[in-house]
C-alpha positions in Angstrom: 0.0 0.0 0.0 1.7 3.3 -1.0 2.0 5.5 2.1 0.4 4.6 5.5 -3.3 3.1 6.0 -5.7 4.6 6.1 -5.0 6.0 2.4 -8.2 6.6 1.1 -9.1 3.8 -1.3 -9.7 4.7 -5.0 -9.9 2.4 -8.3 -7.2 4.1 -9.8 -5.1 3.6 -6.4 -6.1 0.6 -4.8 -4.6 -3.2 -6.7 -7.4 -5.3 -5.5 -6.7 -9.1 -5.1 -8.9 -11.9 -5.9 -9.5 -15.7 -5.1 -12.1 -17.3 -5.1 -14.5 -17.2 -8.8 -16.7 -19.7 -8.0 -20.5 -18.8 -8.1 -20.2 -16.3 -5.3 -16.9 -15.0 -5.3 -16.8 -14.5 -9.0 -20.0 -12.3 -8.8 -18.4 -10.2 -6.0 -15.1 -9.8 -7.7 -17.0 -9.1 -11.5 -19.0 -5.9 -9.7 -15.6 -4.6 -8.4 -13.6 -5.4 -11.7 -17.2 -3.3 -13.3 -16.7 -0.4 -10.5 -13.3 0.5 -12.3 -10.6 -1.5 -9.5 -7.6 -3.0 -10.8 -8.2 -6.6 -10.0 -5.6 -9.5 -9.8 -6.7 -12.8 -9.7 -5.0 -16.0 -9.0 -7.1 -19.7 -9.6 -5.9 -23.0 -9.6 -7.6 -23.5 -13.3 -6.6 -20.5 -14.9 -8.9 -21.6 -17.8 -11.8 -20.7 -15.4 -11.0 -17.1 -15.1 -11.0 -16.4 -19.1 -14.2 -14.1 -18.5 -12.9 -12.4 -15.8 -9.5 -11.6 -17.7 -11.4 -10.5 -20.8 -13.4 -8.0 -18.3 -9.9 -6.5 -17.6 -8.7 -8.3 -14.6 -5.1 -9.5 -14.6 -4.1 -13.6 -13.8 -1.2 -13.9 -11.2 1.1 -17.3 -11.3 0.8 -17.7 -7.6 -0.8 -16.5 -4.2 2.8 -15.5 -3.4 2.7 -13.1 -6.2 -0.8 -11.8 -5.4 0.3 -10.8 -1.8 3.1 -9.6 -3.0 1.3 -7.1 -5.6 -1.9 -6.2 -3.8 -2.9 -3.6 -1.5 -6.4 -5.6 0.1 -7.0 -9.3 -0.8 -10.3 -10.9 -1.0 -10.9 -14.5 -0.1 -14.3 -16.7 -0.8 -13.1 -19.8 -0.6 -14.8 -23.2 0.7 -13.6 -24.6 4.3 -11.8 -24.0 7.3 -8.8 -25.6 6.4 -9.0 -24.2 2.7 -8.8 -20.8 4.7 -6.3 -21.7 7.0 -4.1 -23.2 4.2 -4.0 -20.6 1.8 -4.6 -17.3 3.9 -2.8 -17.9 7.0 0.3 -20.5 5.6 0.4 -19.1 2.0 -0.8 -15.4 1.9 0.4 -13.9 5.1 3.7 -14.9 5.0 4.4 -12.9 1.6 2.4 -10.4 2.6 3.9 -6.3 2.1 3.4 -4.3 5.4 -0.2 -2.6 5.4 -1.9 -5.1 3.3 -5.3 -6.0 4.5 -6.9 -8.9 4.0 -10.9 -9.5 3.7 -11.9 -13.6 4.1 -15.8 -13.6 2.6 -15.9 -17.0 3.2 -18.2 -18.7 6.0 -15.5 -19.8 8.2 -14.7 -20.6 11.9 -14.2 -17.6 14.4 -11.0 -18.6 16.2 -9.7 -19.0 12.9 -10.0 -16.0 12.0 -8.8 -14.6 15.0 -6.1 -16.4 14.5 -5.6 -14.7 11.2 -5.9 -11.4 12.9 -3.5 -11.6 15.2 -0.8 -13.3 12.7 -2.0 -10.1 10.2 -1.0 -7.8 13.2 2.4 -9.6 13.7 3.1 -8.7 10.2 1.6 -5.1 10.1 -1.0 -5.5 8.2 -4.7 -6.2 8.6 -7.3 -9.1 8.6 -10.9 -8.1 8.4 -13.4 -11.6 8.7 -16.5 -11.1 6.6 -18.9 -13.3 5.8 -21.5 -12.5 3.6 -25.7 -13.5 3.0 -27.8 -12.9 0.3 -26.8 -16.1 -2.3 -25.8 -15.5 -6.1 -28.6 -12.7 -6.6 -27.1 -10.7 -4.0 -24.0 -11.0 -5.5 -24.5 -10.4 -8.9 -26.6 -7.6 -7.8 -24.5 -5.6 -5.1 -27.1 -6.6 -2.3 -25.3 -8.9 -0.1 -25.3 -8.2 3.7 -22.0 -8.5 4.9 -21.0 -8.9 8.9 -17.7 -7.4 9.4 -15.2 -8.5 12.4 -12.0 -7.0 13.2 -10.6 -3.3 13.9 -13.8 -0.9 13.5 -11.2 1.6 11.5 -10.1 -0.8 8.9 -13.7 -1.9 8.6 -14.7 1.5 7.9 -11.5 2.4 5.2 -12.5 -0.7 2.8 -16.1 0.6 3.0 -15.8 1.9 -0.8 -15.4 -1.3 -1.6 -18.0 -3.1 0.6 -20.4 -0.5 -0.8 -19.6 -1.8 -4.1 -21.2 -6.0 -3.3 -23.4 -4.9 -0.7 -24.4 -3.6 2.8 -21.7 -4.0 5.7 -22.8 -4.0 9.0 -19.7 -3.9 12.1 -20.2 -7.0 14.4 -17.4 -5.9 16.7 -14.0 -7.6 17.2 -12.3 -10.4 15.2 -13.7 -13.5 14.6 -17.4 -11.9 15.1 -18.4 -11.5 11.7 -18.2 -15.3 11.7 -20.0 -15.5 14.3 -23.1 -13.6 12.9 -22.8 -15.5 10.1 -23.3 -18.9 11.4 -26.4 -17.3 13.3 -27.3 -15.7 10.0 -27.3 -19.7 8.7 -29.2 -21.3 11.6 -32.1 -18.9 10.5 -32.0 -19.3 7.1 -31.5 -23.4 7.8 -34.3 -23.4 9.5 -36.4 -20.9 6.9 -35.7 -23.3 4.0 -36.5 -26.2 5.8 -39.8 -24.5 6.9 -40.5 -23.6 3.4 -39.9 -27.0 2.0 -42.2 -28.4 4.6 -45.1 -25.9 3.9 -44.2 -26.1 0.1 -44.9 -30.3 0.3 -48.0 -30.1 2.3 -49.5 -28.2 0.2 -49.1 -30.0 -3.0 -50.4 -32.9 -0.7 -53.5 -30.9 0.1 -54.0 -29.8 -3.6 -52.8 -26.4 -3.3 -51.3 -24.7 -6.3 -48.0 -24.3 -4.9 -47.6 -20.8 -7.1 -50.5 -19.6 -5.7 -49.6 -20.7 -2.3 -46.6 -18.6 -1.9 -48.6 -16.0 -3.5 -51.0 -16.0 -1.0 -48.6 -16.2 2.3 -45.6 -14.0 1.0 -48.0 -10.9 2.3 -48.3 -12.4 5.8 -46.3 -13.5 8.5 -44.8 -16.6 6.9 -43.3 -14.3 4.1 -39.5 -13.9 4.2 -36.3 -13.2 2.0 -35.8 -16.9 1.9 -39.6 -17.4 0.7 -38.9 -14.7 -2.2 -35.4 -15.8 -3.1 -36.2 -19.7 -2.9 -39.8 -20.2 -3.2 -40.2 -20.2 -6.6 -36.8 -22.4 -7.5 -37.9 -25.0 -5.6 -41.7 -25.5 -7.2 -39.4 -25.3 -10.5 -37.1 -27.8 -9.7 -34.3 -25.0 -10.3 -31.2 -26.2 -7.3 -28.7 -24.6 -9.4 -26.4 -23.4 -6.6 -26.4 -19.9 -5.1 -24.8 -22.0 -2.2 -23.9 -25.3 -1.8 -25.7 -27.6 0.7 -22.7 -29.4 1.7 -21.6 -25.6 2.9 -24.6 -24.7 5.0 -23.3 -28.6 6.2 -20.5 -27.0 7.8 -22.2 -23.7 8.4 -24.4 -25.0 10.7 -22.1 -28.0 12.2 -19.8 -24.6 13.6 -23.1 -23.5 15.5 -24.4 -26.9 16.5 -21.0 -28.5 17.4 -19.9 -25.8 19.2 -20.3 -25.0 22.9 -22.3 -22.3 22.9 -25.7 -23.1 23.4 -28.1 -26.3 22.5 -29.5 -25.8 19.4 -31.8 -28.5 18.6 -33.5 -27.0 15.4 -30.4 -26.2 14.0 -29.8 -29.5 14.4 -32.0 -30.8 13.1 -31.7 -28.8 10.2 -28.0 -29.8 9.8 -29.5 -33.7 9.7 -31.6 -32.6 6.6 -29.2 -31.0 4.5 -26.8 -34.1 5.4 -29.2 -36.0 4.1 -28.5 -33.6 0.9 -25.3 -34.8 0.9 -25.5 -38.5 1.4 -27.9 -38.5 -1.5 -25.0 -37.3 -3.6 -26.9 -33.8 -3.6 -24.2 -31.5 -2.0 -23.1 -29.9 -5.0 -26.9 -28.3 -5.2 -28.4 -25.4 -4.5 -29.4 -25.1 -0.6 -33.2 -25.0 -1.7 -33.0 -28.2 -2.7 -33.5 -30.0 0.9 -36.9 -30.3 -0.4 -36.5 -33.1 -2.0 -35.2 -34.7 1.0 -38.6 -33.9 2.4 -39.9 -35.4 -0.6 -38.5 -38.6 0.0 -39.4 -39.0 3.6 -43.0 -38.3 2.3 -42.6 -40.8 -0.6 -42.7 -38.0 -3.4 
């Protein structure tokens, strides 16, 4: 970063660096790429970031040699130990003083308190935020993002924040994860609720259309309801976010030591279920056809 944070961030300033274009993260990175930023991107299939490179983004050989080149560095990656492998083994130790780095991905919070404090041993900064609103939020700028870390490097990258969404300061490190896996249990829960209601009523010879219609207005209507509803009475599980993720999403909240959770629980059961029926690569919505097949549909 030329000169000392907090130097305001501008597109013609800032080198942006990217990893992570899968359905998510290459939405988030395409809006920033489209606001103007110089954006680097590394991917282990360089093939897969053609699109990106013919937007105007540049491909780097190595993580080493985005560090090394990059003034903040995004991450929306897929596990834990994905994160801890590649930000806190690979990244951080090639990092330039004043770098910050910004992990989108749902991950654990002592890990990314652990990331924070190793950041801070090398001068630089580690911001942990998560983010909610699936691949229309992303491709539309509207996701809600929970920040963790420093409130003053939270509030610097806010140009870009601004750019995929909403940020909303959750307080100290490793907090941002925190609200996230809360964020999950609720929308578990909501998707398993709107599978349920979505069966019974083709049981009870409702037009499922016109259900949803017909609730969305009242109490049972919810962002979940209007960005789900209709994907799952048309069979659509392309992936905003795979159920194998909200696996581990929940299994942080449930198998942690926080507090009993038994819907979330339950909840993680059915999207299990997801996955032992070879279903993890599909869209969250489609834990409906888990309750499908416990009702023989």
């Amino acid at each position: 970063m030329s000169g000392q944070f907090p130097d305001p961030i501008t597109p013609t300033r800032t080198r942006i660096g990217w990893v992570g274009i899968g359905v998510m993260g290459g939405a988030m990175a395409s809006r920033l790429i489209s606001a103007g930023y110089s954006v680097s991107i590394y991917a282990r299939s360089p093939s897969k970031a053609a699109s990106f490179l013919s937007a105007g983004a540049n491909l780097v050989d190595s993580p080493a040699d985005l560090a090394a080149s990059c003034d903040v560095i995004f991450t929306m990656i897929g596990h834990p130990s994905d994160v801890k492998s590649l930000v806190l083994d690979t990244l951080l130790p090639s990092l330039n003083p004043n770098t910050v780095i910004v992990d989108h991905t749902s991950s654990d919070p002592a890990l990314a308190r652990q990331i924070y404090e190793s950041a801070l041993d090398r001068r630089c900064y580690a911001i942990d935020a998560p983010v909610s609103g699936g691949d229309v939020g992303a491709r539309l700028g509207k996701l809600a993002i929970f920040a963790g870390g420093d409130v003053e490097v939270a509030e610097w990258l806010r140009p870009l924040f601004d750019v995929l969404g909403k940020v909303s300061y959750m307080g100290e490190a490793g907090k941002g994860q925190s609200c996230k896996i809360a964020n999950q249990i609720v929308v578990g829960g909501g998707l398993v609720g709107l599978s349920e209601g979505l069966v019974f009523a083709e049981k009870a010879g409702l037009d499922k259309d016109e259900f949803v219609e017909a609730v969305k207005g009242g109490a049972a209507g919810s962002m979940v309801m209007e960005l789900f509803g209709k994907r799952m009475i048309a069979r659509d599980f392309r992936p905003g976010g795979f159920a194998e993720y909200m696996v581990k999403d929940l299994g942080m909240g449930v198998d942690g030591e926080v507090v009993v959770l038994p819907g979330a629980a339950l909840s993680k059961q059915l999207f299990s279920a997801m996955v032992g029926n070879g279903d993890g690569k599909l869209g969250t919505q489609g834990v409906i056809t888990v309750i499908e097949r416990i009702n023989g549909i």
